[in-house]
C-alpha positions in Angstrom: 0.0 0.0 0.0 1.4 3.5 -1.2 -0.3 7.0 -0.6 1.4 10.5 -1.3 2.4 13.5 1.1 -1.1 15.3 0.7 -0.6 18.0 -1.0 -3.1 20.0 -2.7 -3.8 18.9 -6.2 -1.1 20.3 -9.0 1.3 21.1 -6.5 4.9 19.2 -7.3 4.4 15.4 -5.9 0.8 15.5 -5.0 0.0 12.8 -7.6 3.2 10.4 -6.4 2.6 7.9 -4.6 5.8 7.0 -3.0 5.5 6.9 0.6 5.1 2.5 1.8 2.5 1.7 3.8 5.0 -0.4 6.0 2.6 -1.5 8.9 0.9 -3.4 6.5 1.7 -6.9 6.3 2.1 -7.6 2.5 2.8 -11.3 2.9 0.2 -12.9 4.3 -2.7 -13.1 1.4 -5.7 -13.3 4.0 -5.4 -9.9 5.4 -8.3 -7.8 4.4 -8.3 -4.7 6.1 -5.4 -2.1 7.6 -5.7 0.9 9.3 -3.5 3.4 9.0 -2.5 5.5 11.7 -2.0 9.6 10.3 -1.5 10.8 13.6 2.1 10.8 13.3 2.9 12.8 10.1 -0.6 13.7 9.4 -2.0 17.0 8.1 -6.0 17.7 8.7 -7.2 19.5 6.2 -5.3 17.4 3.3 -6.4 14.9 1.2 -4.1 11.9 0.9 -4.6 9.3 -1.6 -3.9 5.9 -1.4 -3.5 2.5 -3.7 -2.8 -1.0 -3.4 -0.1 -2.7 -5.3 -0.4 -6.7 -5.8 1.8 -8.9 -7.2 2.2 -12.1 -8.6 4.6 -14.7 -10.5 4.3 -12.0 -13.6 4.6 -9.1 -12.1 2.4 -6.6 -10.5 -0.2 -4.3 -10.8 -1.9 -1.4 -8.8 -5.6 -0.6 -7.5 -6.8 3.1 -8.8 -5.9 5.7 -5.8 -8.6 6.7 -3.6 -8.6 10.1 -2.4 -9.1 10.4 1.7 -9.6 13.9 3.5 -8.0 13.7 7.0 -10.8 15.4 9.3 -10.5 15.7 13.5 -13.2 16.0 15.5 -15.6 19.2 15.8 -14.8 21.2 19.1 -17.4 21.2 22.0 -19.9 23.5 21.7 -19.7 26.5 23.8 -23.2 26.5 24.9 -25.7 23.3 24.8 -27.9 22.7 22.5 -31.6 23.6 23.1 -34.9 23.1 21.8 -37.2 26.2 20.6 -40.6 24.6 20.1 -41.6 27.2 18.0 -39.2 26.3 15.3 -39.2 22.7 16.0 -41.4 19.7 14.9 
């Protein structure tokens, strides 16, 4: 599994994807999901795109990239949340 650095689309090296996935276990054929932890070297606000390489006797080939955005969580709300039955159903 490869993905690139992030960086907005048409900058240099947004469309490489050069950076192994090397948590992933690529030897063992059964393994159907990964997560991959951004935490580390992660941006939020940048969309990273992924693809999967496979290989065979022949060769190999890879998957089509898939673009992910890398979100955090909304902050608290200041105030809670209340009801105003006038303008609710």
């Amino acid at each position: 599994m490869f993905r690139n650095d992030g960086q907005p689309e048409g900058t240099v090296g947004s469309d490489n994807l050069i950076y192994l996935i090397t948590s992933l276990v690529d030897s063992d054929p059964s393994v159907h999901v990964h997560t991959v932890d951004m935490s580390a070297d992660g941006v939020v606000g940048r969309i990273y795109k992924f693809k999967i390489r496979t290989y065979n006797v022949v060769g190999y080939v890879d998957s089509n990239a898939l673009s992910v955005a890398l979100a955090s969580l909304p902050s608290k709300p200041s105030t809670v949340p209340v009801s105003i039955p006038s303008g609710t159903n």
